[in-house]
C-alpha positions in Angstrom: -16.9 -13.4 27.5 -15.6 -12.4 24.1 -18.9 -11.9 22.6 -20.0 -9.2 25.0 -17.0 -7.7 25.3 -17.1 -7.3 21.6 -21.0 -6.2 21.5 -19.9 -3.4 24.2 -16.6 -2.6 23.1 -16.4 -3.7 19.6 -12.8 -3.7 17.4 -14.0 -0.4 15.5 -17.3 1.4 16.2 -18.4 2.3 12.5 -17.9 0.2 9.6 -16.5 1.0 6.2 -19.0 3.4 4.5 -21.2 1.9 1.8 -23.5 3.2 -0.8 -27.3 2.4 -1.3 -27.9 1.6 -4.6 -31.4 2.4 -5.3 -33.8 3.9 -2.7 -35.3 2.1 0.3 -36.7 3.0 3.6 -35.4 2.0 6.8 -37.0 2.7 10.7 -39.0 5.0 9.1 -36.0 7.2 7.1 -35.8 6.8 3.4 -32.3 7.1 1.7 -32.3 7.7 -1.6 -29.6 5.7 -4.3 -26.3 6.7 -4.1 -26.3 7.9 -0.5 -22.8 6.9 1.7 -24.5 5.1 4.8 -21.9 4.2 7.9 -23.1 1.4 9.5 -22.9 2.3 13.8 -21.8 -1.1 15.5 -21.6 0.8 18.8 -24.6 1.5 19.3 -26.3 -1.1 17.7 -24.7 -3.1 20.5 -26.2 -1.3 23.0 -29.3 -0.7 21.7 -32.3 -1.7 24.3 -34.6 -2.6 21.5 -31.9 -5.7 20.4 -30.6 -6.1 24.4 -31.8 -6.3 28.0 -29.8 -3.9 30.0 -28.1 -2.7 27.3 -25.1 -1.0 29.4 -24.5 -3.9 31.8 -21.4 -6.8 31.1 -23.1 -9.7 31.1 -21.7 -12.9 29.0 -24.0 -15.3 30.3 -26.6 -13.5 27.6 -24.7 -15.4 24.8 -24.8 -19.0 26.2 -28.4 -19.4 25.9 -28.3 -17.4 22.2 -28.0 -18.7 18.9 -25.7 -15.2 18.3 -22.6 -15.7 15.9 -20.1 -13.5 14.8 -20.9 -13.8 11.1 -25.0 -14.4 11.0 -27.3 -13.1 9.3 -28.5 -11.2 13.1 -27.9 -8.4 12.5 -27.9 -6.9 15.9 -24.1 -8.4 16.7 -21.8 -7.0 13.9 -18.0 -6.8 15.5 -16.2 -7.6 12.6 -19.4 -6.5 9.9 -21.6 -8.7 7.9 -22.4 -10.3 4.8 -20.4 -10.4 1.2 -18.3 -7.7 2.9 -17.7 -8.4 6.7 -13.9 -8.3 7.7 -12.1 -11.6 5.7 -9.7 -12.4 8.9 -12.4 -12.8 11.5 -12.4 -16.4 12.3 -8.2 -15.8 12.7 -8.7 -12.9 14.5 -11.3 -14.7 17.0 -8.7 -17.8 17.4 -6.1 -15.6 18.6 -8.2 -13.6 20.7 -9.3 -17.4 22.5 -5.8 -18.9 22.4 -4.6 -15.5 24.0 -7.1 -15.0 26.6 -7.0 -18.6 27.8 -3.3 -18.9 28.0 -3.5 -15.3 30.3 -5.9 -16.8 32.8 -4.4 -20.1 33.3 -1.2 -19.3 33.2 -1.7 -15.9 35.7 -3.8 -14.5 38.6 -4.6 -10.9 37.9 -5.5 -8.1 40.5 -5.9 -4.4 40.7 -2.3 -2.5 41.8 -2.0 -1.5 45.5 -4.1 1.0 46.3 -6.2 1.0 43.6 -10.5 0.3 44.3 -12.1 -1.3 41.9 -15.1 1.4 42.7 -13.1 4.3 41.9 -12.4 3.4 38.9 -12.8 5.7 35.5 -14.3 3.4 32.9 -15.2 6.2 30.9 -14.4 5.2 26.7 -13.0 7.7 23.7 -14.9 7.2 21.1 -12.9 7.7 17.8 -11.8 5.9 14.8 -11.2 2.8 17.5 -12.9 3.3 21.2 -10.8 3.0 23.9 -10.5 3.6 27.6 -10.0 7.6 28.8 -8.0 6.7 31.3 -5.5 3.2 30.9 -6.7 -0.6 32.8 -3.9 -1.4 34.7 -3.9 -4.9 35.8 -0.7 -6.9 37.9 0.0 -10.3 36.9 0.8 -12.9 39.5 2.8 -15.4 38.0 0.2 -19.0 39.1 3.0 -20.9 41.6 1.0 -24.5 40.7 2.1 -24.2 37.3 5.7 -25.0 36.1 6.8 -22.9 32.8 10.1 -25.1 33.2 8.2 -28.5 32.1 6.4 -26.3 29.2 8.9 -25.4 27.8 10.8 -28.5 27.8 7.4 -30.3 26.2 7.7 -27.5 23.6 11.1 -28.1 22.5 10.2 -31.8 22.3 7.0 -31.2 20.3 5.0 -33.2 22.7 2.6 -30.1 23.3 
């Protein structure tokens, strides 16, 4: 689930600029040395000539795929590549897992009253960082088979 979300929506949409450093042709396009080249993550990852259906959510494309965050595949770039991809990613990614698994086991999560999932804008902002045009609004419904009381008592003893 992270992967995708991150090939669809990923932290940043362009990476820092670089510069070629001696001429070479690419898709066709030559760029001569000394050219600033911005790398476009966003639409690499939805690109139809790297992914089937492109547009459509569908995590279950990474469990089959050999895919990582910092490969030498260079159709899956969230947090860039090589010598220079982003030096915090494997942090970054542990927080993001911790995070998202403690938010679905500890809570259900619906859509507020009144609100059809169908109707909704999922329109994106495309900017320095995309986002949402219009905010996600999810409720939280605190799990009732789950007792924060006894977690928080193994915390203070250590025993978690």
């Amino acid at each position: 689930v992270i992967k995708e979300s991150m090939r669809l929506h990923p932290p940043v949409p362009l990476l820092v600029p670089r510069e070629s450093m001696e001429k070479c042709i690419l898709e066709g396009y030559e760029i001569p040395p000394k050219t600033r080249v911005l790398v476009n993550v966003y639409a690499i990852g939805r690109d139809p000539s790297s992914w089937d259906k492109p547009l459509e959510f569908d995590p279950e494309r990474f469990m089959a795929s050999e895919i990582e965050f910092k490969d030498q595949d260079f159709r899956f770039l969230p947090f860039g590549g090589g010598r220079r991809g982003c030096p915090g990613y494997t942090f970054g990614l542990a927080t993001i897992e911790v995070a998202l698994a403690r938010l679905l086991y500890h809570f259900d999560w619906e859509l507020p009253r009144g609100v059809d999932a169908g109707s909704m804008d999922l329109d994106e902002i495309f900017g320095l960082a995309t986002r949402k045009k219009s905010a996600l609004v999810l409720v939280p419904t605190v799990r009732t088979d789950f007792d924060f009381r006894q977690e928080s008592n193994d915390v203070k003893r250590g025993s978690l």
